[in-house]
FITOR-443590 format. One record per atom (N, C-alpha, C): x, y, z. Coordinates in steps of 0.05 Angstrom, whole numbers, plus 5000, padded with zeros to 4 digits. Layout:
XYZ...
END
This chain:
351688127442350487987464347487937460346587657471343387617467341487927480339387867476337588067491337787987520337588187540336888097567334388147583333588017605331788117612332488157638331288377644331488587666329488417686329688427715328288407739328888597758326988747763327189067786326088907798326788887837325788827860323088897857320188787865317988847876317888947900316589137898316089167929314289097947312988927941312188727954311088437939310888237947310487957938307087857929307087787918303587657922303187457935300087497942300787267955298287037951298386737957297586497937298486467913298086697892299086577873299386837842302086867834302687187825304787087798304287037782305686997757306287227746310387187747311187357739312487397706311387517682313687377654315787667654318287617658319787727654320587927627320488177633320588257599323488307593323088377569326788387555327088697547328988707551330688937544334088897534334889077524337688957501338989197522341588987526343889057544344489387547344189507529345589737519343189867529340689807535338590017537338389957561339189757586338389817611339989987629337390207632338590427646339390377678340890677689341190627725339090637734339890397752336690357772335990587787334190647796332590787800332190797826332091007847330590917868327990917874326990767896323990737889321890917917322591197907321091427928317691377926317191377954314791437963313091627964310491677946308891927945307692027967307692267974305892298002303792168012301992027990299591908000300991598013302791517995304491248009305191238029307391528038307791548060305791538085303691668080301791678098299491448108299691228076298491038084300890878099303490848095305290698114305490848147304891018150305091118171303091048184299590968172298290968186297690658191298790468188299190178168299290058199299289908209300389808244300389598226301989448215302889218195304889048216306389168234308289088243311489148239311189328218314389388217314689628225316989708230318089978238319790138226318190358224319590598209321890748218323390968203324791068217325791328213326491528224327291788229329991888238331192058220334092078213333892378229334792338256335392578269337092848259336193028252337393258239338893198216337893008210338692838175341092578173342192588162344492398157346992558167347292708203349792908204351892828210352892478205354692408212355992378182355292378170356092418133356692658128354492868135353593148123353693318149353093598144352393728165350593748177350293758204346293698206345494018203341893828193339894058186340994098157342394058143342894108110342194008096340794078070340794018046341793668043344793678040345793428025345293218055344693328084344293118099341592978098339993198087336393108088336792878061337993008041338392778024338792578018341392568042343292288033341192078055339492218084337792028099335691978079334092118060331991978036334491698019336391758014337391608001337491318011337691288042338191058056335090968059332491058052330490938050328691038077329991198097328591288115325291438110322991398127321191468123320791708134323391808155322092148163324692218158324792478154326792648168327492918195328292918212328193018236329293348226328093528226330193828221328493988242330294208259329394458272329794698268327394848270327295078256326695368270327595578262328595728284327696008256327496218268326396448254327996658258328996908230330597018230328997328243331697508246330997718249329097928233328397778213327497838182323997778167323897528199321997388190322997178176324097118170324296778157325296518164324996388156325496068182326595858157329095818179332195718174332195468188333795308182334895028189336595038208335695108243339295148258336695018284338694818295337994678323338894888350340495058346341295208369339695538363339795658376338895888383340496118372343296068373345096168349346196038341348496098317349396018297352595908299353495958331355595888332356795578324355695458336356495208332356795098313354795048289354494958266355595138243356595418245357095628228359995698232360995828206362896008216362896328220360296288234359096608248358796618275357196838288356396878310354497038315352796928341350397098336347896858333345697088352342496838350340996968337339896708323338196668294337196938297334897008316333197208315334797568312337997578312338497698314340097828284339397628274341597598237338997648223339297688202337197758177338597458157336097418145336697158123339897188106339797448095341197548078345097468096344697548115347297448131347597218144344797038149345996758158346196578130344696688107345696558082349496598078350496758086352896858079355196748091354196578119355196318129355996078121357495928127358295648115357695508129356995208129355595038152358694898153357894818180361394668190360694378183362794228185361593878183359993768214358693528201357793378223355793578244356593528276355393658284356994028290359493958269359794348283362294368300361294578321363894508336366194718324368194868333370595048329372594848310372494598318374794388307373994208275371194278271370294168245370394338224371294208203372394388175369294488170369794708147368094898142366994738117364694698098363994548072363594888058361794798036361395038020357995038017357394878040353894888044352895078055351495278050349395478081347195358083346495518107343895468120342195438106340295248105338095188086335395418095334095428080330995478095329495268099327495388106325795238106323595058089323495288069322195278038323795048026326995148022329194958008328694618017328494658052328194408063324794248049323794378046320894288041321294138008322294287999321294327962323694047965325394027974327193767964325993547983324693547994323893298013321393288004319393367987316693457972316693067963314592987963313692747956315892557972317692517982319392347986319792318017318992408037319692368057318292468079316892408101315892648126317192788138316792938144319193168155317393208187319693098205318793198236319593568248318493688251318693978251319594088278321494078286322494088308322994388323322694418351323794798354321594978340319294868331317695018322314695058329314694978349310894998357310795248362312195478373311195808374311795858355311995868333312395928309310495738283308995648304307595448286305695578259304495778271302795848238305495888216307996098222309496048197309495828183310395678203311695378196309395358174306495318184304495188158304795358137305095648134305095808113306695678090308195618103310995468090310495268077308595068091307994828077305494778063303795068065301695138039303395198023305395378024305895408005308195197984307995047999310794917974308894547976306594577979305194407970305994137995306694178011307793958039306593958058302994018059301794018080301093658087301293468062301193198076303693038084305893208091308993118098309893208125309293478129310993608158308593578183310593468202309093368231309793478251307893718261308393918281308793728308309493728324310393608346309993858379308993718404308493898430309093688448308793798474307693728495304693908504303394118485301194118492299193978496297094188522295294078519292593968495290793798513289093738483287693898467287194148500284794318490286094438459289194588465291694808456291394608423292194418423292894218401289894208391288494088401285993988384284494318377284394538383283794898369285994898350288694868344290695018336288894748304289194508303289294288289286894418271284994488285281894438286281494738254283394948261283595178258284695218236285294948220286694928199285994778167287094818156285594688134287594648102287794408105287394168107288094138133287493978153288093908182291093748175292494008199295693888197296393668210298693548210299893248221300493318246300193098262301893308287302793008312304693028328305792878341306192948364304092778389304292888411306692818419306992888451309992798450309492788485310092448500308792468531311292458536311592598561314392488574314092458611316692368620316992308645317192568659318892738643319193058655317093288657315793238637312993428638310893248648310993028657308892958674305592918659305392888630303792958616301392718606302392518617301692268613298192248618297492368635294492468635292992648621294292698596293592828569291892578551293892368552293492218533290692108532289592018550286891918535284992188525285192458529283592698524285792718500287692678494289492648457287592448441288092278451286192068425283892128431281592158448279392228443279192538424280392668429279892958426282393028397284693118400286193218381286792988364287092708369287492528355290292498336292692528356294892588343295592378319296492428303297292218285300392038288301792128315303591948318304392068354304691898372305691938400309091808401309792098413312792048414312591968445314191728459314291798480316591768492317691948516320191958529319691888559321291678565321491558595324691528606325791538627327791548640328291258650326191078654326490778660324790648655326090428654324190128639321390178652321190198678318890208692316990418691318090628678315790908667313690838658311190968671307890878661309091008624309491158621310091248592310191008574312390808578312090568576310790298570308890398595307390088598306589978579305489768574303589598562300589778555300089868581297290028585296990218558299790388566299790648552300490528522302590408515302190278490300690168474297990018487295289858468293590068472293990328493292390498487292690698457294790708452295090888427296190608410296090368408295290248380293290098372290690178392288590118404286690378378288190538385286890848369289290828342290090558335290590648308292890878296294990838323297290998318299690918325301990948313304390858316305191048337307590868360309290918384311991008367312691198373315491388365317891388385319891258389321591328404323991438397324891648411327891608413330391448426331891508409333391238413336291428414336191668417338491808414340291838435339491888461341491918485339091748509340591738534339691558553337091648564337091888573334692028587332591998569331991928542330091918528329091678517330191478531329591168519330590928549330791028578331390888590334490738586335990888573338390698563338590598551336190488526336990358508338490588478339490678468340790828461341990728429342390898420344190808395346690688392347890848414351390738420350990518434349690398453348090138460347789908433345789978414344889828402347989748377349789938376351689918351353189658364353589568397355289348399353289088399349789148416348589018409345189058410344989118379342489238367339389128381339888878391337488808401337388858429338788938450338989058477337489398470338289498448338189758441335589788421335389798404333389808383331589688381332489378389330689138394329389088423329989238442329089268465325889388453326489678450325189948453322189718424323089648410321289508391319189338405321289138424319988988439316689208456318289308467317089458488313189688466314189598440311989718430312089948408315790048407315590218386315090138353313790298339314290278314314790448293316390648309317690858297319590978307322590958304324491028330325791228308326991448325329191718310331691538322333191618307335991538307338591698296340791758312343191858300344991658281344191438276345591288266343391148250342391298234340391178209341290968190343290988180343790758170344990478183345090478202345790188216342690138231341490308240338090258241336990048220337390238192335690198175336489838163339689808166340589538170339189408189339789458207338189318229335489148226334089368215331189348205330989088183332289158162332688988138332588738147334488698166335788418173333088218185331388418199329788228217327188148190327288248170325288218159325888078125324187828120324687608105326087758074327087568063327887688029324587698011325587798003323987867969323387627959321187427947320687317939322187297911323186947906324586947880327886897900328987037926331486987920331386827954334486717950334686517971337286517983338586538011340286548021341586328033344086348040345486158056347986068061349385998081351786098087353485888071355486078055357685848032360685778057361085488059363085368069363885418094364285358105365085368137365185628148362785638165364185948178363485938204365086208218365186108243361386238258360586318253357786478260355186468233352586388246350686308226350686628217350186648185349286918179346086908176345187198160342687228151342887418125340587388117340087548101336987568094337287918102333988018096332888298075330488358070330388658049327388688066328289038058325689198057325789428050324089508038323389718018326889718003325689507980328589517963330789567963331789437991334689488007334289248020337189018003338188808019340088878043340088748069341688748090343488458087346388288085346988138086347988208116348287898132349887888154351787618158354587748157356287428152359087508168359687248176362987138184363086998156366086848168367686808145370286838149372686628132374286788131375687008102373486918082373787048057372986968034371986998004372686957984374586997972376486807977379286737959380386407972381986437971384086137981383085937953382585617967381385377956377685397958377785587981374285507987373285698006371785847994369786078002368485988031367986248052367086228063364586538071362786528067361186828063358686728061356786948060353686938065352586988034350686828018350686938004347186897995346087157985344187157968343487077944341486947939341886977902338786967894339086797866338186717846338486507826338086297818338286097797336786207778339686267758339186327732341086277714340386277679341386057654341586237639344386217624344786377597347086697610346186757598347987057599345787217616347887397632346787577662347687797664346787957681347688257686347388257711348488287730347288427756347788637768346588797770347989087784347089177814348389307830347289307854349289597866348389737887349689927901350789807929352989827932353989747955353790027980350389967993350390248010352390248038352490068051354390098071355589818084357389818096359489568099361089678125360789388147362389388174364189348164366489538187369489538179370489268194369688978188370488798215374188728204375288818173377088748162378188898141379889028137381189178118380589088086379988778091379588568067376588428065375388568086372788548089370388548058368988418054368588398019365088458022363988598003360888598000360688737968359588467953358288547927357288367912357088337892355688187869357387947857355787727854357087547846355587327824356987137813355987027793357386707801356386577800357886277818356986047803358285787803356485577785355385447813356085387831354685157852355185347875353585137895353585347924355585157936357285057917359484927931361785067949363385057965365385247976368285287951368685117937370285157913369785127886366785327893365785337856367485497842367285547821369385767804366285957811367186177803366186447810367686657797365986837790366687177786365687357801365587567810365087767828366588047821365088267838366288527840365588547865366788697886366388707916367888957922366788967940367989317951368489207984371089347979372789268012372889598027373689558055373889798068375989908056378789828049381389928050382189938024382089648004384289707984381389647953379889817964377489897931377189657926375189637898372989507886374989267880375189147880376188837862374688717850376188617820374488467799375288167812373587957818375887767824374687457814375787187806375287107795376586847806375186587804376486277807376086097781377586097760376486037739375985697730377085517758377185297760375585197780376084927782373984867813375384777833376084837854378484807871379684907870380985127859383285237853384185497875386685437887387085597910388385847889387186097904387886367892389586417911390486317933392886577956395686477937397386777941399686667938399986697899397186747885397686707859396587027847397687027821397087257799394887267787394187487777392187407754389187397751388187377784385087297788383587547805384987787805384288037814384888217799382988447804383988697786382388907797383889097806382389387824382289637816380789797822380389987830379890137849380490437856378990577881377390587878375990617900372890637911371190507937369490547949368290367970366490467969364690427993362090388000360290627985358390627978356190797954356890867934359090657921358390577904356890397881356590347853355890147849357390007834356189687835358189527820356989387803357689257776356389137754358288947745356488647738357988437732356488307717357488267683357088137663357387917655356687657647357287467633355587457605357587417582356887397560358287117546355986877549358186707539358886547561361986537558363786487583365986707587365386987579366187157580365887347605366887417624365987557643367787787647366388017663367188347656366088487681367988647693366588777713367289057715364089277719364889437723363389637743365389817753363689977775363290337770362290397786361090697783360190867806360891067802360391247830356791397827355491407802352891447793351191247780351891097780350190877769349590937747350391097721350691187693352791097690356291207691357991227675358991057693360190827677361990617683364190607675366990447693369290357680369990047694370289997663372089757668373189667683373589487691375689327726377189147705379389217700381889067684380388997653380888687646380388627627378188387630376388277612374988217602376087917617375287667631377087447636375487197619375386947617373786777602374186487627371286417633370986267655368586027637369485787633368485567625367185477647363985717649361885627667359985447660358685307671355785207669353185447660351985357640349685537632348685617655347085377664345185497693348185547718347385787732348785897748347486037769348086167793347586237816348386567810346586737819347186967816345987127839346987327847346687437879349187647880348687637919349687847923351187767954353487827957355187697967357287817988357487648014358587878038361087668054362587758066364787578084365387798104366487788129367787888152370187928150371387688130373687648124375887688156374487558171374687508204372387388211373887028217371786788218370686858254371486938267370786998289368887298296368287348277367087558273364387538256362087778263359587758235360188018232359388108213358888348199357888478177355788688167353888698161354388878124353488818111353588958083349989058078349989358071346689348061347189518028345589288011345289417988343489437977341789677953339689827949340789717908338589887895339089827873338889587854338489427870339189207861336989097828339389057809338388917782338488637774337488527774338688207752335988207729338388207716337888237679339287897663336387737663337887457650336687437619338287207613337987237583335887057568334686787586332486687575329786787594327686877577325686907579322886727600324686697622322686477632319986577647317086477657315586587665316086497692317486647713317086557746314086637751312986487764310686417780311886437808310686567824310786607854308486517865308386227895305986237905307086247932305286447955305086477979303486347986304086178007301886018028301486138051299486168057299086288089296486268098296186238113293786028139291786358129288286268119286786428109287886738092289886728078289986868057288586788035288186908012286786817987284886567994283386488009283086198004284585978022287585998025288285808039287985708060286385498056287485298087289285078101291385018078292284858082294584808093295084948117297184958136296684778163297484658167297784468198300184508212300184598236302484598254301884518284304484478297303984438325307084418334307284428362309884498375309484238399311184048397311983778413313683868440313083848464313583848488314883638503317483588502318783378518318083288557317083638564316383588594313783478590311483568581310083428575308883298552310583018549310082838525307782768520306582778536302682658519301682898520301983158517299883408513301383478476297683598471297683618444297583958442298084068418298784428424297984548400295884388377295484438348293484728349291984778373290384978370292385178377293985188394295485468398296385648383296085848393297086158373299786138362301785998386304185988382306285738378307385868368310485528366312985568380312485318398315685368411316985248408319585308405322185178406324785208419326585078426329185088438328284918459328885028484328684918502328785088534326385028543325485168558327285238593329085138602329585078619334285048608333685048583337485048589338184688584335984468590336884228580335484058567337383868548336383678531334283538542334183508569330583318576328483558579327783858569326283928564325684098542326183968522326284068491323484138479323484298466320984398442320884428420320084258407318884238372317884398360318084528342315384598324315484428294312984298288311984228266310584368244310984428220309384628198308984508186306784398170306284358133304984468127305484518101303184678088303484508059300284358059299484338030300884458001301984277992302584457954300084427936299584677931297384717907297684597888295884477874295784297849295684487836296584657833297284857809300284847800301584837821305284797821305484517800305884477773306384257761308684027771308983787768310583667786312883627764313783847742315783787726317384127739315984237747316684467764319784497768320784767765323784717777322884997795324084847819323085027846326185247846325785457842328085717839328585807869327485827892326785967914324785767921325385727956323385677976323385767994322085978011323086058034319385978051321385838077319785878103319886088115317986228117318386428139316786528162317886488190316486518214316786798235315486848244315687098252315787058293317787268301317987148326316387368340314987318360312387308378312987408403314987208420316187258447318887128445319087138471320486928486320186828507321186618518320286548552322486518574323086588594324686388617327586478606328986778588330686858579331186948553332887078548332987178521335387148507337486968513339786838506339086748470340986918450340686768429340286498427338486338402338886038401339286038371339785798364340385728335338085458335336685558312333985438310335085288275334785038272335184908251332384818243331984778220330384638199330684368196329184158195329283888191326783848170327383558156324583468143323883308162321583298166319383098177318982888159319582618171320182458158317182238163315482268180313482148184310482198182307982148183305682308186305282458215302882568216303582758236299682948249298382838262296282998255296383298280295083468267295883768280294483768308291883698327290183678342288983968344287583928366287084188381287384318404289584188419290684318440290884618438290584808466291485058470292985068489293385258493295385348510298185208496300485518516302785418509303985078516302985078541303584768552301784548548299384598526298484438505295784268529294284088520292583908530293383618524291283468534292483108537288983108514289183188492287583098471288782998447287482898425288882758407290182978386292482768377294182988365296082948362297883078348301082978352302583048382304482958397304982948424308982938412310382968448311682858439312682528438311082498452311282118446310382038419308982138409307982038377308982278360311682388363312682618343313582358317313782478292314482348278316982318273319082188255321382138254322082358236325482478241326782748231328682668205330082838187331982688181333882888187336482698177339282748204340382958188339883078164341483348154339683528158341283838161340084098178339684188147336884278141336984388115338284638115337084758132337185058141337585198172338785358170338385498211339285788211338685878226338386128241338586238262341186478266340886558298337986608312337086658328334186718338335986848358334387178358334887298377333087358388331587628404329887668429327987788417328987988396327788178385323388128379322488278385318888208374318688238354317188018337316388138313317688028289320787998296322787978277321687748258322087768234321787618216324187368215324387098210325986958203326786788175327486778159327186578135328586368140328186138124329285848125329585738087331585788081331085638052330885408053328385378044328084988031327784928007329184997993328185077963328784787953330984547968330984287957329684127969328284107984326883988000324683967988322484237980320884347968321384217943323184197928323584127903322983847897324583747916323283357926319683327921318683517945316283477940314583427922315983677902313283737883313983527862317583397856317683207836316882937842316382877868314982597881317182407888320382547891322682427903321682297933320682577952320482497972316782597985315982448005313782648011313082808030310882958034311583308046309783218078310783158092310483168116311183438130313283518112313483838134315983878138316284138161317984198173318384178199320684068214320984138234323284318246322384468263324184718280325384618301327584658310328684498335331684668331332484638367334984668368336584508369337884358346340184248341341084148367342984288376344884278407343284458418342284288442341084468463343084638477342584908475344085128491342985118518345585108540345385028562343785258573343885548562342685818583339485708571337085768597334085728584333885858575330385798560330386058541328385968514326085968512325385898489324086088472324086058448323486238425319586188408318986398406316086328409314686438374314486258360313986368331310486358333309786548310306286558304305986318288303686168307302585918290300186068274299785828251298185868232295285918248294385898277292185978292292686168295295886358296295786598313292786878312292486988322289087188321290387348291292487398288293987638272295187508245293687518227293787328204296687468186297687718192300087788183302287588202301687558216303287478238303787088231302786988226302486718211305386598188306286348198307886218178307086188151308786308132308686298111311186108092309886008071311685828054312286028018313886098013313786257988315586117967313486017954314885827918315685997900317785997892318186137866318985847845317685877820318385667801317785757780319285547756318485637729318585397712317485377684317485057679320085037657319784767652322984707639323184877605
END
């Protein structure tokens, strides 16, 4: 096989302008990917970062996998990319401090008896039960961790929230002098400032610590003597209803005012007003996306990995790849990454029949490929439900294709359309399985027109998925990563980590980010067209609106974007990736999903200086002088309620027009398609917005012929 060249995810993009040359490596030498752990100083500059995204915290670890408070649970939550881990710690009869949330050992053990009353030597001699415990949960062959154990494996990789332990607090630090974790573990109170800011003060290196206000301790008149005085490095806060000062607005810009992230729980009702985990699993933005709204940017969760999905989804892809839904389906999908973990979200009724229907990620790439990826977790919406790697010639619905995919029920499938059109139900020959599902990984080769798939429970030792098949592809091909519901009435969610593509010609991608005063740039113009009021101009405003304010087609809202192409982009350019991406702000007058489409602007267009949301009667673009659209949807997107959420739009042919001088770049426009009868409009950061992270961005990936 030729040499290949490897591409590991970035973890983050450049931005204006980041040339990338791909290096090579020979098939046989590329190793398992790697995951990409965070050093304590990382962690702590993301913690202290108010960037806008939200972190997250795996309550007593991953204990719906593992047992909580254990070893393999603290693990398997680092594995899912989480930035804390939640454990409580409790002290033996002995002096030493153990991993147990209760006071004794019943529940979680197959012992009896409280902590303080056992010596180390006998609660080591215990077995931890599964999950959370309980008389009815099988016994594993795990014990009780310590505390040391807990430290030394979570050491560079994760923060550890220290729970059950403020009277016991000098151990606790002993513990984390000694195993080198004094910039990881975060003592947590409801003390006062004086108690907190002596204990903090008294220490050295000065420990982490997390106040914690609530509705029950009444403590909320701590907080401005906290940030003046102890200066917590993160505020947890707990309220019983929406309307708790704990809550407010007040209390929120007061502590991100002082440069600190809002912590919530999200675990049971009393501690988040109802918005809840089991809330957010039917619908994440009532639940997760509420508590976000409201100001958090750090929530604990019992359900860490559908969080950490969650998360993924609202926030744009990786520069270089591009999404979009293949052949009829019944629900728009998405697809988003962060910290080197793709989230797909898709209906569908499958990959197989005459013509695909699924969400898919990729890449345009030529010659012989590799792609490897971990399939971390997958909604059960179908027994035949599909999430994995694929290799495709067109984003047609009956391209031929190869793939490996991991289902809930019947394992990994190699599967294949080796024609174009060609209906697979009902026929032999174009599948080939194995056991296995979700964490595992899967790997898919083309050499040639030779294609091979294989999967692995370690990302080292592989086996084969049947035999070797031969598919008379097109050189240049589509490569990605690939999801169905396999239930068109249905969405449902795939998140995968790991991710490799290894191609075989050497090309140099160039990446350029546009964004309103980054590097230099100014060359962004936008404005948002108002049907109620047609002669007001809106080019100075912070924000862009769209849908429609009121529930009907006579009061619709535009948004308009261009952004300048650098005369650096050559106009022989082959554009690989284009993504728009806007970030949502508010909403107005309801919070009813909308489906926000992409159009080209087909006319000139000048930006003005209107403010405000309902704009001025100055010169400018209006909607009586909006320019003309054209009639195909490049791109669209559910828009939900959520703050903050990131959106992408691929224009990668549109973009491509531009730069070859097919067509010219007037822009984008945002609009809802079919006005949805419930009101409700959706409010993106214009290139004025005050918060320059917060700003539409355009991201080129290209390479020359």
């Amino acid at each position: 096989m030729k040499a290949l060249i490897e591409r590991s995810l970035p973890r983050k993009w450049c931005l204006y302008a980041c040339s990338v040359l791909i290096a090579v490596s020979a098939w046989s030498g590329i190793a398992a990917p790697k995951t990409e752990a965070l050093s304590a100083s990382e962690l702590l500059t993301k913690l202290y970062d108010l960037d806008g995204s939200v972190l997250v915290a795996a309550h007593k670890g991953d204990w719906r996998n593992h047992p909580e408070n254990s070893l393999s649970g603290i693990q398997s939550a680092i594995d899912m990319g989480v930035e804390m881990v939640e454990i409580d710690i409790r002290k033996t009869a002995d002096g030493k401090l153990v991993l147990m949330h209760d006071d004794n050992v019943d529940r979680t053990t197959d012992g009896t008896g409280n902590v303080s009353s056992l010596t180390l030597s006998q609660i080591k001699a215990l077995k931890l039960r599964e999950g959370q415990g309980g008389s009815g949960a099988a016994l594993t062959n795990e014990t009780v961790p310590t505390l040391e154990e807990a430290m030394n494996l979570a050491k560079g990789k994760v923060l550890v929230n220290l729970d059950k332990c403020w009277d016991i607090r000098n151990d606790v630090w002993s513990v984390l002098v000694s195993t080198g974790t004094t910039s990881q573990g975060v003592f947590k109170s409801t003390a006062s400032n004086a108690t907190v800011d002596a204990w903090l003060d008294s220490k050295s290196p000065r420990p982490l610590y997390q106040a914690v206000i609530t509705d029950s301790d009444n403590n909320l008149s701590e907080l401005d003597a906290l940030i003046a005085g102890a200066q917590p490095d993160l505020y947890e806060l707990v309220f019983v209803t929406e309307s708790s000062s704990v809550i407010s607005s007040t209390t929120v810009n007061k502590i991100t005012n002082a440069g600190r992230r809002v912590f919530v729980n999200t675990l049971w009702a009393s501690l988040n007003a109802g918005h809840t985990d089991d809330m957010s699993v039917d619908d994440p933005d009532s639940g997760w996306g509420w508590v976000v709204n409201r100001g958090a940017s750090f929530i604990q969760t019992d359900r860490p990995s559908q969080l950490v999905a969650y998360l993924n989804s609202r926030e744009p892809l990786e520069a270089g790849w591009a999404s979009k839904d293949i052949g009829t389906v019944g629900s728009i999908g998405s697809a988003g990454s962060r910290n080197g973990q793709f989230t797909l979200t898709a209906s569908g009724f499958d990959i197989w029949t005459a013509a695909d229907q699924f969400r898919y990620a990729y890449q345009p790439v030529s010659g012989d490929i590799v792609i490897t990826a971990r399939v971390k977790s997958q909604d059960h919406t179908s027994e035949w439900a599909k999430a994995g790697i694929m290799i495709r010639e067109s984003l047609n619905a009956d391209s031929k294709f190869a793939d490996v995919v991991v289902t809930p029920s019947h394992g990994i499938n190699f599967q294949r359309r080796p024609s174009t059109g060609l209906n697979l139900s009902n026929t032999t020959g174009y599948t080939d399985s194995l056991s296995g599902g979700t964490g595992q990984y899967v790997r898919l080769v083309r050499s040639g027109n030779t294609f091979t798939g294989f999967a692995s429970t370690d990302g080292s030792s592989w086996t084969q998925i049947g035999s070797s098949v031969t598919i008379s592809m097109s050189s240049s091909v589509y490569v990605g990563l690939a999801v169905t519901a396999h239930d068109n009435s249905k969405l449902g969610s795939a998140t995968f980590d790991q991710v490799t593509v290894a191609a075989a010609n050497a090309y140099s991608f160039t990446t350029v980010a546009l964004r309103q005063g980054v590097s230099g740039y100014t060359g962004t113009t936008d404005a948002h067209v108002l049907e109620y009021y047609a002669d007001r101009n809106t080019g100075g405003n912070g924000e862009l609106e769209t849908a429609s304010y009121s529930g009907a087609d006579t009061d619709e809202k535009h948004a308009l974007i261009r952004f300048t192409l650098p005369s650096s982009i050559p106009s022989n350019a082959i554009i690989t990736s284009a993504q728009l991406r806007v970030r949502l702000t508010t909403t107005r007058n309801g919070t009813v999903k909308k489906a926000i489409a992409v159009k080209e602007a087909t006319g000139s267009w000048a930006e003005g200086a209107g403010t405000g949301i309902d704009g001025q009667t100055v010169s400018g673009v209006t909607w009586n002088t909006k320019p003309g659209y054209g009639a195909s949807t490049i791109d669209q997107a559910t828009i939900n309620s959520a703050r903050n959420a990131w959106y992408t739009f691929n224009v990668t042919d549109l973009v491509q027009s531009w730069v070859n001088g097919t067509s010219t770049n007037y822009g984008f426009v945002l609009l809802e398609n079919t006005v949805n009868s419930s009101p409700g409009t959706k409010d993106f950061a214009s290139a004025n917005n005050n918060v320059t992270e917060n700003r539409p961005s355009l991201v080129v990936t290209y390479r020359l012929p």
